[in-house]
PDB file of the backbone (N, CA, C, O) and the ligand in Angstrom, with CONECT records:
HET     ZN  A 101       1
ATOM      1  N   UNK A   1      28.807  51.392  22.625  1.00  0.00           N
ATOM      2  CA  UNK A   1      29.043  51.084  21.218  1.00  0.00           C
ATOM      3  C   UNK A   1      30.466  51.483  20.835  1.00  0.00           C
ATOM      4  O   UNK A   1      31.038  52.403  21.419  1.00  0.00           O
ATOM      5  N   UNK A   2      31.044  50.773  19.832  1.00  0.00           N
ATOM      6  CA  UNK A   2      32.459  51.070  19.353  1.00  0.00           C
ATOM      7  C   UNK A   2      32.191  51.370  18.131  1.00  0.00           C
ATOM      8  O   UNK A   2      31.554  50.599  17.412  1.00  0.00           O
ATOM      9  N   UNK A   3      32.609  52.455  17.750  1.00  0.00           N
ATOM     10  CA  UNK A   3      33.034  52.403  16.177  1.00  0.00           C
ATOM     11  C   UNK A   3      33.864  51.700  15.193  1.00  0.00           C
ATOM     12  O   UNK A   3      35.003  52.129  15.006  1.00  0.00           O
ATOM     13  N   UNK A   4      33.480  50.754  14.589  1.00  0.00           N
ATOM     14  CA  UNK A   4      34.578  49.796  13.623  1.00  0.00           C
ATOM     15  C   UNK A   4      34.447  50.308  11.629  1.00  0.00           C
ATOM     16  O   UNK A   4      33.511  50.580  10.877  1.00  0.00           O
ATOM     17  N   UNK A   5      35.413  50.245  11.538  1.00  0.00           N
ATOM     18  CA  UNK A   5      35.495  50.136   9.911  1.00  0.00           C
ATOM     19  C   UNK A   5      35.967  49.058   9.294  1.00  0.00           C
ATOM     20  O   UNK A   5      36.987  48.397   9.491  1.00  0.00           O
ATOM     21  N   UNK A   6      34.526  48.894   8.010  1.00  0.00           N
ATOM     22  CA  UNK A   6      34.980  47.985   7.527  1.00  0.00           C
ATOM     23  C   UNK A   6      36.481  47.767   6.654  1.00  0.00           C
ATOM     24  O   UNK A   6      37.215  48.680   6.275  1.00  0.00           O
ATOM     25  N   UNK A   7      36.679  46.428   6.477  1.00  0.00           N
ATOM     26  CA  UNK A   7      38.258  46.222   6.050  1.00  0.00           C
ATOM     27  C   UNK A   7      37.769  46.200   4.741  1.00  0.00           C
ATOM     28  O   UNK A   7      38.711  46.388   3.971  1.00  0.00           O
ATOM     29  N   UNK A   8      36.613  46.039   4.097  1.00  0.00           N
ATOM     30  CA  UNK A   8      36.944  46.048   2.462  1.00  0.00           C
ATOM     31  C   UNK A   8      36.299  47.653   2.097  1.00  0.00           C
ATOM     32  O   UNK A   8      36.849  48.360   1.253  1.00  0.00           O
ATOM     33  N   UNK A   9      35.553  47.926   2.556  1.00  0.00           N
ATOM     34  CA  UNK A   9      34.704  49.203   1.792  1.00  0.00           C
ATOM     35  C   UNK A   9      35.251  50.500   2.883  1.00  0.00           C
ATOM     36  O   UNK A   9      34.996  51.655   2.542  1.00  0.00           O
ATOM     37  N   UNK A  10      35.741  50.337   3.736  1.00  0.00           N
ATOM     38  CA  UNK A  10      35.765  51.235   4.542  1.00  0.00           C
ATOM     39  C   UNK A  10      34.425  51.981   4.990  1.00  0.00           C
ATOM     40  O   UNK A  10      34.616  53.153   5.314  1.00  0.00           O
ATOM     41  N   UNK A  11      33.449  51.647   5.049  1.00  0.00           N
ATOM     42  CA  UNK A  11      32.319  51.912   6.028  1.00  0.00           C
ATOM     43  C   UNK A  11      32.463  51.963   7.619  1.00  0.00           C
ATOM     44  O   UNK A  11      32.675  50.986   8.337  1.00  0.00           O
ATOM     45  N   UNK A  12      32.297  53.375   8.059  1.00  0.00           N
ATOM     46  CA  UNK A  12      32.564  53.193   9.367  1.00  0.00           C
ATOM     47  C   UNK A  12      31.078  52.751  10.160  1.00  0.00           C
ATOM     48  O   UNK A  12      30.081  53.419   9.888  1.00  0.00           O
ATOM     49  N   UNK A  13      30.981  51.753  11.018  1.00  0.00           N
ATOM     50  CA  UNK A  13      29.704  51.614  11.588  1.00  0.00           C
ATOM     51  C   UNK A  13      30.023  51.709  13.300  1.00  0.00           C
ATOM     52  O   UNK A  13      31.066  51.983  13.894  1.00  0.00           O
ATOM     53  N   UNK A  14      28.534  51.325  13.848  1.00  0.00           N
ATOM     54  CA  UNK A  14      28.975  51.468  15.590  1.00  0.00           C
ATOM     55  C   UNK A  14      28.915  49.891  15.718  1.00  0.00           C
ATOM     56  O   UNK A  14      28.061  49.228  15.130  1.00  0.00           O
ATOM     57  N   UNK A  15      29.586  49.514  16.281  1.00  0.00           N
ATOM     58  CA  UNK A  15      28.931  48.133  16.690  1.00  0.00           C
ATOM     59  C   UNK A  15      29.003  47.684  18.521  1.00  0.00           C
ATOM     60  O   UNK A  15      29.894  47.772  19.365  1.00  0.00           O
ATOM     61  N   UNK A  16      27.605  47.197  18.545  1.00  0.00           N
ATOM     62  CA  UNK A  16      28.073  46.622  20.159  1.00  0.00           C
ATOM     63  C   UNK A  16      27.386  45.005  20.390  1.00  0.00           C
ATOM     64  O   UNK A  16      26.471  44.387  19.845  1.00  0.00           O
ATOM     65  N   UNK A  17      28.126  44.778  21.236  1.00  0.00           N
ATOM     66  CA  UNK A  17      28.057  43.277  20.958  1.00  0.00           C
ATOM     67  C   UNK A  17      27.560  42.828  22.350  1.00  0.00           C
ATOM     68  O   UNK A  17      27.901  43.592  23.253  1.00  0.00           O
ATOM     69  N   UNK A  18      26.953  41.935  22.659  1.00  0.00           N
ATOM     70  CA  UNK A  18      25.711  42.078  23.673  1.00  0.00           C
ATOM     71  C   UNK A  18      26.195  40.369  23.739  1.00  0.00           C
ATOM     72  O   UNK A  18      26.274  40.144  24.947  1.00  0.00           O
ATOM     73  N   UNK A  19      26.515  39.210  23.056  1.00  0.00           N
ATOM     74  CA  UNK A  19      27.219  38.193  23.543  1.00  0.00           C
ATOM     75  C   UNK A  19      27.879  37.325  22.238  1.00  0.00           C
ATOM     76  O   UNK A  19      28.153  38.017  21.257  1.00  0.00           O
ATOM     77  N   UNK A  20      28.104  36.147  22.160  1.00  0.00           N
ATOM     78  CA  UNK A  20      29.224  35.510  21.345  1.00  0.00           C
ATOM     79  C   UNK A  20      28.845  35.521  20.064  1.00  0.00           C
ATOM     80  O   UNK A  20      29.573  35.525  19.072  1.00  0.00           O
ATOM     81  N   UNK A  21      26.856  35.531  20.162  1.00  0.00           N
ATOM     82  CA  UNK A  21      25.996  35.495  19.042  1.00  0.00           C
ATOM     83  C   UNK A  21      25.343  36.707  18.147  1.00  0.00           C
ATOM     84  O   UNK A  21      25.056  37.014  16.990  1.00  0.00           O
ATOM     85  N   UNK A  22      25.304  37.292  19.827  1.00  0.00           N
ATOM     86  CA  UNK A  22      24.428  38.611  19.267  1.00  0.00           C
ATOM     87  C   UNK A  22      25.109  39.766  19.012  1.00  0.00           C
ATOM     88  O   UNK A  22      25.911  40.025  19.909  1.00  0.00           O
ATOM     89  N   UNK A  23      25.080  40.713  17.937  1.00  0.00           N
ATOM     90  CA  UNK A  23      25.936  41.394  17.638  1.00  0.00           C
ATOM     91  C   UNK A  23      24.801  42.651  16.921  1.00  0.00           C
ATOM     92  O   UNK A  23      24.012  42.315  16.038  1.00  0.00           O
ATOM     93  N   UNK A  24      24.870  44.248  17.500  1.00  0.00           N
ATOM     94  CA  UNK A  24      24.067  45.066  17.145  1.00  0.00           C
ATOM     95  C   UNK A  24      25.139  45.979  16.161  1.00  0.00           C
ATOM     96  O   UNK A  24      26.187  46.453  16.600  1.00  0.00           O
ATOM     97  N   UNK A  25      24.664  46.133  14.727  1.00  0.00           N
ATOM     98  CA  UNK A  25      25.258  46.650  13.990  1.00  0.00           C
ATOM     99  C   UNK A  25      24.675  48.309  13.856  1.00  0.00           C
ATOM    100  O   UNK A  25      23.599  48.186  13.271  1.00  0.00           O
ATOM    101  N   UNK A  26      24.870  49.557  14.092  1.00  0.00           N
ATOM    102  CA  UNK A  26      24.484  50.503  13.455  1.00  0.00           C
ATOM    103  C   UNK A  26      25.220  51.275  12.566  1.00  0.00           C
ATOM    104  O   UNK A  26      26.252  51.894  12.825  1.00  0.00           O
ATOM    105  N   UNK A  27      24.453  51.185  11.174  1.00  0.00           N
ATOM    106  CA  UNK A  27      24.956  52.409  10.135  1.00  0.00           C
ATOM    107  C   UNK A  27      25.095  53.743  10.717  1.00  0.00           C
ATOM    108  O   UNK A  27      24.565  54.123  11.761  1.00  0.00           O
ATOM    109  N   UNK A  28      26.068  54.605   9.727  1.00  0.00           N
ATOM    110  CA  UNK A  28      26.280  56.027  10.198  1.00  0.00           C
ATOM    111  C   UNK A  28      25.936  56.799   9.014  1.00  0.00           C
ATOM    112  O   UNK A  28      26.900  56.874   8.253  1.00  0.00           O
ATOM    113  N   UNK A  29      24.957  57.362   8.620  1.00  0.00           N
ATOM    114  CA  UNK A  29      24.542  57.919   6.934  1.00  0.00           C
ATOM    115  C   UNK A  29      23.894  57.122   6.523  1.00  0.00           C
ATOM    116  O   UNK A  29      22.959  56.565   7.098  1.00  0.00           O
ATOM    117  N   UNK A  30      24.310  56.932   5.405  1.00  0.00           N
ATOM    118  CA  UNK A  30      23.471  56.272   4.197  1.00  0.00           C
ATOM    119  C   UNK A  30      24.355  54.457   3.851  1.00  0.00           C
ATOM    120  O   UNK A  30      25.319  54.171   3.141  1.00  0.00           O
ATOM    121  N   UNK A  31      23.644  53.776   4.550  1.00  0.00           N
ATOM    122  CA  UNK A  31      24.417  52.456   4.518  1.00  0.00           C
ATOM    123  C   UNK A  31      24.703  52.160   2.989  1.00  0.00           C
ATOM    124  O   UNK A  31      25.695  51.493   2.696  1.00  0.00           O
ATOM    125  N   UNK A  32      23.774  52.690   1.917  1.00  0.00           N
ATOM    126  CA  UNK A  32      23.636  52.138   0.387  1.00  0.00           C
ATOM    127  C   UNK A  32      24.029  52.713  -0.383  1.00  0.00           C
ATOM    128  O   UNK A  32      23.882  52.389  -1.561  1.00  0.00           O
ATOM    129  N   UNK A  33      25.089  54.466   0.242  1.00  0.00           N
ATOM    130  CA  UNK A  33      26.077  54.533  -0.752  1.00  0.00           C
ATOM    131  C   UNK A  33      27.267  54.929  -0.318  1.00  0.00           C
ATOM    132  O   UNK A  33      28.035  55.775  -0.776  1.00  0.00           O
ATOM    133  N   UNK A  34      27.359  54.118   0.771  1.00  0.00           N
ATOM    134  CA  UNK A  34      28.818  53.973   1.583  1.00  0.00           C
ATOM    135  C   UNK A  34      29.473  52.677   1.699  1.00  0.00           C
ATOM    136  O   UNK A  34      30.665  52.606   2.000  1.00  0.00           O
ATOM    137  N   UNK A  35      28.416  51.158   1.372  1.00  0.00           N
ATOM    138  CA  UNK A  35      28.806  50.008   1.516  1.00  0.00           C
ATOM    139  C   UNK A  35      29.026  49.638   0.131  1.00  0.00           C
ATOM    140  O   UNK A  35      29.502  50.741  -0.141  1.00  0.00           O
ATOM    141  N   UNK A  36      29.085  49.007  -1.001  1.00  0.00           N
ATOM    142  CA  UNK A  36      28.949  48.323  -2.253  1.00  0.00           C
ATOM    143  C   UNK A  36      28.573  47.730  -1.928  1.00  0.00           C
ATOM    144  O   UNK A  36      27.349  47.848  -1.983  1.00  0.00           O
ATOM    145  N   UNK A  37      29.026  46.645  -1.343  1.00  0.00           N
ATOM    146  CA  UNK A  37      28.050  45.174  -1.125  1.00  0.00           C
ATOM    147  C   UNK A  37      26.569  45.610  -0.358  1.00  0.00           C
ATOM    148  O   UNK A  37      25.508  45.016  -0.553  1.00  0.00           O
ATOM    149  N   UNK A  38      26.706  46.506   0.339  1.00  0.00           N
ATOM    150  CA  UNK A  38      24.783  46.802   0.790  1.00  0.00           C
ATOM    151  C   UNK A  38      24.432  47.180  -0.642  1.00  0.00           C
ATOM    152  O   UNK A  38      23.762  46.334  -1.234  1.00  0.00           O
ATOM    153  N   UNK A  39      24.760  48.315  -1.336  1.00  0.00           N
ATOM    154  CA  UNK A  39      24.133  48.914  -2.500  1.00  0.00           C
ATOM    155  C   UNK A  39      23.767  47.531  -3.324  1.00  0.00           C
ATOM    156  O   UNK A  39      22.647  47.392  -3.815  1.00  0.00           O
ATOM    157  N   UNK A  40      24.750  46.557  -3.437  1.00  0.00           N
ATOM    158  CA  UNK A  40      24.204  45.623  -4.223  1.00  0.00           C
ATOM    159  C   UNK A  40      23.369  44.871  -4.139  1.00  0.00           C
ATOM    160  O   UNK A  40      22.813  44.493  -5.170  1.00  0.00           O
ATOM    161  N   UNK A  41      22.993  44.403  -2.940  1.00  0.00           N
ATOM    162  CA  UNK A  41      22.165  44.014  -2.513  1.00  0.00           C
ATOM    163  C   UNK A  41      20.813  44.515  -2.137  1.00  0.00           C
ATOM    164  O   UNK A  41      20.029  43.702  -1.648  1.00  0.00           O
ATOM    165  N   UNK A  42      20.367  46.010  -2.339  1.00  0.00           N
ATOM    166  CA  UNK A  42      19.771  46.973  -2.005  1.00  0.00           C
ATOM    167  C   UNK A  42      19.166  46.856  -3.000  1.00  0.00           C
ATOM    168  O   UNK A  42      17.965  46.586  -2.987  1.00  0.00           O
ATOM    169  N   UNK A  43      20.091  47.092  -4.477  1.00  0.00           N
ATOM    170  CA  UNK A  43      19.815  46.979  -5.707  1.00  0.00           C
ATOM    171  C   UNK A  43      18.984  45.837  -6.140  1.00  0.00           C
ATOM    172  O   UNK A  43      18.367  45.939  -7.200  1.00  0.00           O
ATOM    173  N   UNK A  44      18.899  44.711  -5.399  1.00  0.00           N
ATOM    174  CA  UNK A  44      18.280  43.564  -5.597  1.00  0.00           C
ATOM    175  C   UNK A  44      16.965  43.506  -5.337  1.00  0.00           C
ATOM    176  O   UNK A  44      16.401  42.463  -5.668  1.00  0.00           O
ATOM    177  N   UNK A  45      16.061  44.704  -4.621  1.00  0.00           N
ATOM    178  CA  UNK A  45      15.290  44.385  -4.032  1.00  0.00           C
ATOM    179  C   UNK A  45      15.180  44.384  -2.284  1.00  0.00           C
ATOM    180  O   UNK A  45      14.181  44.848  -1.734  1.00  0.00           O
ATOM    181  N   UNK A  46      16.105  43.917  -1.655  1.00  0.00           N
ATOM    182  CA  UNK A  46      16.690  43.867   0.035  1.00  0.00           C
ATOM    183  C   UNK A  46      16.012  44.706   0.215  1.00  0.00           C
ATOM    184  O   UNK A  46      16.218  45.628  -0.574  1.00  0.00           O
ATOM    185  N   UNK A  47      14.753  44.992   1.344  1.00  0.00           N
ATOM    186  CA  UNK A  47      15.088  46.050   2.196  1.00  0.00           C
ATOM    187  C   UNK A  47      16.479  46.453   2.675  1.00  0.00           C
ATOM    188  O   UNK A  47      17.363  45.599   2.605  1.00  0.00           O
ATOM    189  N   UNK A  48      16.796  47.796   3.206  1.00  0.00           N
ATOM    190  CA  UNK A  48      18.370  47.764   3.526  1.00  0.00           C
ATOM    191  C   UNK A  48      18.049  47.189   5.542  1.00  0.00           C
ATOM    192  O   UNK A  48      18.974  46.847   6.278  1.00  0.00           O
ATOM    193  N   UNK A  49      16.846  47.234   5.894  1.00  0.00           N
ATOM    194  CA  UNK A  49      16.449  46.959   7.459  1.00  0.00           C
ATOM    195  C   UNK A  49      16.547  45.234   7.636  1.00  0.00           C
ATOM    196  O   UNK A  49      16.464  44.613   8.695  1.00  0.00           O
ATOM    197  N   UNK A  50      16.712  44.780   6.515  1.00  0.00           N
ATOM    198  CA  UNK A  50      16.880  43.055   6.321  1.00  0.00           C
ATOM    199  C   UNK A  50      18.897  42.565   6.357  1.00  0.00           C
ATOM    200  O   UNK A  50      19.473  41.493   6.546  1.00  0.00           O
ATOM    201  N   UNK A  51      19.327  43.788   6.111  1.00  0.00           N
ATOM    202  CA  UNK A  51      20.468  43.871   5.647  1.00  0.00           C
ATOM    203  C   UNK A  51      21.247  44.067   6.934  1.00  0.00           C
ATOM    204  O   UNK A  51      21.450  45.271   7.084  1.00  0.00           O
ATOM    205  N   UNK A  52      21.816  43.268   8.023  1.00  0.00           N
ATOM    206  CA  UNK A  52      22.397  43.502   9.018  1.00  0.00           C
ATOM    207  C   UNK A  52      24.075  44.030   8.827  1.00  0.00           C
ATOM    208  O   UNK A  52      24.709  44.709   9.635  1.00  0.00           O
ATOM    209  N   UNK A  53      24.415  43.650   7.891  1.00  0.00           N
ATOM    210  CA  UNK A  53      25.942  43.824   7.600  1.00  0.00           C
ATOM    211  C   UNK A  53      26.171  43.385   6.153  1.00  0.00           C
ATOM    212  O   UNK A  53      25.259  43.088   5.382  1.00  0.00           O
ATOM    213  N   UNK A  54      27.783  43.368   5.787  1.00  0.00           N
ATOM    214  CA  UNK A  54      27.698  43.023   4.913  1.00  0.00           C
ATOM    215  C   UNK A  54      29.092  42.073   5.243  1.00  0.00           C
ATOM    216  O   UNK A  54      29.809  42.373   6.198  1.00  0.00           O
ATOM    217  N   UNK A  55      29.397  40.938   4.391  1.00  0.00           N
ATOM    218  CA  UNK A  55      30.295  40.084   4.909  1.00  0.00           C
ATOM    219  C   UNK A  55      31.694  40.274   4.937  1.00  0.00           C
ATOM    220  O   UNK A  55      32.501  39.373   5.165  1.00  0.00           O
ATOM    221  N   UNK A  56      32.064  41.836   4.628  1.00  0.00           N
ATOM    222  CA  UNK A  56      33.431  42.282   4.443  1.00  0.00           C
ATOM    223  C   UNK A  56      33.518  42.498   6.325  1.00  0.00           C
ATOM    224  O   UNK A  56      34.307  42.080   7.171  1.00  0.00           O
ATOM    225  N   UNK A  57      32.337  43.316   6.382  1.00  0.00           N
ATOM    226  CA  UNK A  57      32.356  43.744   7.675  1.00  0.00           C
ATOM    227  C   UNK A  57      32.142  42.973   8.553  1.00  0.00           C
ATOM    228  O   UNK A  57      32.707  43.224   9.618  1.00  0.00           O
ATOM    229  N   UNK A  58      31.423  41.966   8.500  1.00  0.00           N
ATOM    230  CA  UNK A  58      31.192  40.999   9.364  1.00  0.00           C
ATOM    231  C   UNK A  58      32.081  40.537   9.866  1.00  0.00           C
ATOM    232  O   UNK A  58      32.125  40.411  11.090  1.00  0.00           O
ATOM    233  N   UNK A  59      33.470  39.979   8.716  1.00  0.00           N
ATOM    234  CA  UNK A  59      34.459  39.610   9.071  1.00  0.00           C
ATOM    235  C   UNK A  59      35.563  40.356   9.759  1.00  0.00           C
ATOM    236  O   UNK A  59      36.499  39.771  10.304  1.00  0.00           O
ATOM    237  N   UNK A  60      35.429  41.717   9.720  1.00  0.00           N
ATOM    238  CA  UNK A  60      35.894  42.887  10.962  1.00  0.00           C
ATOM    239  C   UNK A  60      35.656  42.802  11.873  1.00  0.00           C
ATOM    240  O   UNK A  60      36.481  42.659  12.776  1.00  0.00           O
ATOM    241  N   UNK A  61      34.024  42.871  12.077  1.00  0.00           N
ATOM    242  CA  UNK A  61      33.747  42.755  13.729  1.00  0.00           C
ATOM    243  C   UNK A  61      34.146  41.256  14.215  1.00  0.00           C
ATOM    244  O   UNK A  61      34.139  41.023  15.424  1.00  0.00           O
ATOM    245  N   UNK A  62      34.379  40.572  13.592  1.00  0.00           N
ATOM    246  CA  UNK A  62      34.364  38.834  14.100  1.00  0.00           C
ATOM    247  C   UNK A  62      36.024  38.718  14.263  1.00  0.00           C
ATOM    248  O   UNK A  62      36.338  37.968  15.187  1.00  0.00           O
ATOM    249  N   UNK A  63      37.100  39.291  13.573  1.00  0.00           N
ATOM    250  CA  UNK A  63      38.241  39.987  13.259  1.00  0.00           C
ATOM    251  C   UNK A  63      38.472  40.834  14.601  1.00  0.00           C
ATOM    252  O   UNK A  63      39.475  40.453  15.203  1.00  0.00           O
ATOM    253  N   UNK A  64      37.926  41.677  15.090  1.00  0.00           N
ATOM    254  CA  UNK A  64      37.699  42.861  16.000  1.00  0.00           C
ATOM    255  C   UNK A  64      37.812  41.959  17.607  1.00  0.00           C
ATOM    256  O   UNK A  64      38.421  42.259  18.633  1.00  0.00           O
ATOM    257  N   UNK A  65      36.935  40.755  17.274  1.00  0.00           N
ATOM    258  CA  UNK A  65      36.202  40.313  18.887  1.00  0.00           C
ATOM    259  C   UNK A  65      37.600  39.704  19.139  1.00  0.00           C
ATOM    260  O   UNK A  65      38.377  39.953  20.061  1.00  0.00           O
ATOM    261  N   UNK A  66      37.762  38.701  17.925  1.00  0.00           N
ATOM    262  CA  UNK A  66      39.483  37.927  18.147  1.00  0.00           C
ATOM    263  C   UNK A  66      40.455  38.546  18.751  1.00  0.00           C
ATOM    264  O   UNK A  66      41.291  38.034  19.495  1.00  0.00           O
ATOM    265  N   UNK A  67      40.343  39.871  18.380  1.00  0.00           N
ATOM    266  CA  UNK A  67      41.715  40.911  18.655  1.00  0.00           C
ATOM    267  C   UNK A  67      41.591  41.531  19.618  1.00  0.00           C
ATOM    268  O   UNK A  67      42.485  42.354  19.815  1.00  0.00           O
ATOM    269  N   UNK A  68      40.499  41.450  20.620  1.00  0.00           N
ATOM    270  CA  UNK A  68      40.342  41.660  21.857  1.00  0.00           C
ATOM    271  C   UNK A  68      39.757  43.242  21.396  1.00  0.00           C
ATOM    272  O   UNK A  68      39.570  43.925  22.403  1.00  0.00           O
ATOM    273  N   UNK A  69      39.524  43.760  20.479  1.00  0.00           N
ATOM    274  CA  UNK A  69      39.690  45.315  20.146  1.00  0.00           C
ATOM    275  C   UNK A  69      37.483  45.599  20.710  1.00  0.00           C
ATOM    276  O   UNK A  69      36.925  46.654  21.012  1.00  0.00           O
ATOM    277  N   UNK A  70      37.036  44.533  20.643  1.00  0.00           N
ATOM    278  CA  UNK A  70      35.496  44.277  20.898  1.00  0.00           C
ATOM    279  C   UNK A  70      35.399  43.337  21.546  1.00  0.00           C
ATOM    280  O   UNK A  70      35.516  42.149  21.244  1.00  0.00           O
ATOM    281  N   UNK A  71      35.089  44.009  22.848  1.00  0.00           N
ATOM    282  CA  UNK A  71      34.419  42.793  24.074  1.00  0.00           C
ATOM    283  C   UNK A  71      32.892  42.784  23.925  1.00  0.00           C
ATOM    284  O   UNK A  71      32.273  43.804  23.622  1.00  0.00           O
ATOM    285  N   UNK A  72      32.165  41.313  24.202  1.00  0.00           N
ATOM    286  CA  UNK A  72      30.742  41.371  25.056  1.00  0.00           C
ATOM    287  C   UNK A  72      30.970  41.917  26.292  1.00  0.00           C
ATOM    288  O   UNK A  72      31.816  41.689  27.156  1.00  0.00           O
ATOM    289  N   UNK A  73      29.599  43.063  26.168  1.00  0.00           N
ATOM    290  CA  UNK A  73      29.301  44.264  27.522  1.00  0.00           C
ATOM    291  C   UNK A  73      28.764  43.296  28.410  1.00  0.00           C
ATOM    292  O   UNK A  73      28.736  43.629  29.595  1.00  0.00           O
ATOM    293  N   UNK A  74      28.323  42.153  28.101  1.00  0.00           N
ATOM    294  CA  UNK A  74      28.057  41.596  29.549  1.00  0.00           C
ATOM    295  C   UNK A  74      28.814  40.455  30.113  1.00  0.00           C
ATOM    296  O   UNK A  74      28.624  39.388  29.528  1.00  0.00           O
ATOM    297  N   UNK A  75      29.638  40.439  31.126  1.00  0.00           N
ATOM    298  CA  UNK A  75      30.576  39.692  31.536  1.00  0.00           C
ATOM    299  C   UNK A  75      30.662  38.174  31.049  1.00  0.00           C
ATOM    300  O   UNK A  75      29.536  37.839  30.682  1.00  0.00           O
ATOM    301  N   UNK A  76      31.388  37.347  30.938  1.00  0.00           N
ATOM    302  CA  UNK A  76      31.288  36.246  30.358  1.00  0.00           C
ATOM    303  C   UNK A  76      31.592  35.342  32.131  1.00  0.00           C
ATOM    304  O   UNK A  76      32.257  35.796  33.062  1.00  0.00           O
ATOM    305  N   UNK A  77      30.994  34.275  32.093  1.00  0.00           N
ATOM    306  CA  UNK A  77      30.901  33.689  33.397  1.00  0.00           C
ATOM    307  C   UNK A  77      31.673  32.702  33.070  1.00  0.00           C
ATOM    308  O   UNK A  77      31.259  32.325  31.974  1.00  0.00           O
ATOM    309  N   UNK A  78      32.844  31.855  33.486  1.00  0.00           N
ATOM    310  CA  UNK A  78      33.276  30.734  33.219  1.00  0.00           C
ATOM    311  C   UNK A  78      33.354  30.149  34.513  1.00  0.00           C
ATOM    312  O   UNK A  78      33.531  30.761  35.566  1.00  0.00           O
ATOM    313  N   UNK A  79      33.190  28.769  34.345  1.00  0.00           N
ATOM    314  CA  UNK A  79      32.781  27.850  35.972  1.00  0.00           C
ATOM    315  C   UNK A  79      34.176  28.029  36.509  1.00  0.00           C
ATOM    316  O   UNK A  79      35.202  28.193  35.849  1.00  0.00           O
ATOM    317  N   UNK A  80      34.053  27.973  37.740  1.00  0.00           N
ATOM    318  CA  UNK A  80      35.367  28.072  38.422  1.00  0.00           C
ATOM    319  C   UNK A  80      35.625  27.008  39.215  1.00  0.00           C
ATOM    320  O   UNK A  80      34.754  26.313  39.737  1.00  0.00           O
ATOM    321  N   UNK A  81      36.740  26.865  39.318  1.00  0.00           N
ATOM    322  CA  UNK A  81      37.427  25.629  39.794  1.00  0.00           C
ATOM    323  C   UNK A  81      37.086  25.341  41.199  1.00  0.00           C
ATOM    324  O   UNK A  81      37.154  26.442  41.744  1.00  0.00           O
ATOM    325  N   UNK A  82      36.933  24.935  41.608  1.00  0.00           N
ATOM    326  CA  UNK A  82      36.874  23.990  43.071  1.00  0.00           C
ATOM    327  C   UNK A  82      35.171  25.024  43.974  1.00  0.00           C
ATOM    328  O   UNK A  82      34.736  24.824  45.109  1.00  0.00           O
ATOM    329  N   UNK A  83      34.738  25.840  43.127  1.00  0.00           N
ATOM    330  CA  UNK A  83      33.597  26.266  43.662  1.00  0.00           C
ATOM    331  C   UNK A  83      32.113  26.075  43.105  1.00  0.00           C
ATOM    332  O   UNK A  83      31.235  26.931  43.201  1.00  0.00           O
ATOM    333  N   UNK A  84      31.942  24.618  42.410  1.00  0.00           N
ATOM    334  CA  UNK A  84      30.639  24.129  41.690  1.00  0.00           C
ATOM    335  C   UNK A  84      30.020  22.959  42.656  1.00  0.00           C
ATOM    336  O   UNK A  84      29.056  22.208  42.514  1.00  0.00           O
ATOM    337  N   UNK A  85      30.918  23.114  43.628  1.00  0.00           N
ATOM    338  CA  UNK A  85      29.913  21.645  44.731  1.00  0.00           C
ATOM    339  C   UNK A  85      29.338  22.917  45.630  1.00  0.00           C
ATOM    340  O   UNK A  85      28.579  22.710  46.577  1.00  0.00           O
TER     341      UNK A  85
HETATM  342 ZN    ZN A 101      31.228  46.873   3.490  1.00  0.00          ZN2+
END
């Protein structure tokens, strides 16, 4: 797991990323009075366990993968040249 902070609220979370799709977010404390956008949404009713992220952060870790700063832990396979016959 890596530790990332978000770019709007500054929430620090762990995140590890398992492939292009799947992405495991864990809070550190109290996600609902460290995020605003969780609290607000919290406030709505949300379970906060429905609440995977919030889209400040989302756009960090997605921000993060671009910047090479967060790899997928499991190797990425790309076909290779002259060895598919
Ligand atoms: Zn946030």
């Amino acid at each position: 797991m890596r530790e990332l902070k978000c770019g709007t609220c500054g929430t620090r979370v762990l995140v590890e990323k398992y492939s292009p799709t799947h992405t495991s977010v864990q809070w550190q404390g109290d996600a609902q009075s460290s995020c605003p956008e969780f609290a607000r949404r919290a406030a709505l009713g949300e379970p906060s366990s429905a609440i995977p992220t919030c889209h400040a952060l989302r756009d960090s870790i997605e921000r993060a993968v671009y910047d090479g700063v967060l790899e997928t832990d499991s190797p990425r396979s790309y076909p290779v040249a002259g060895r598919l016959g």
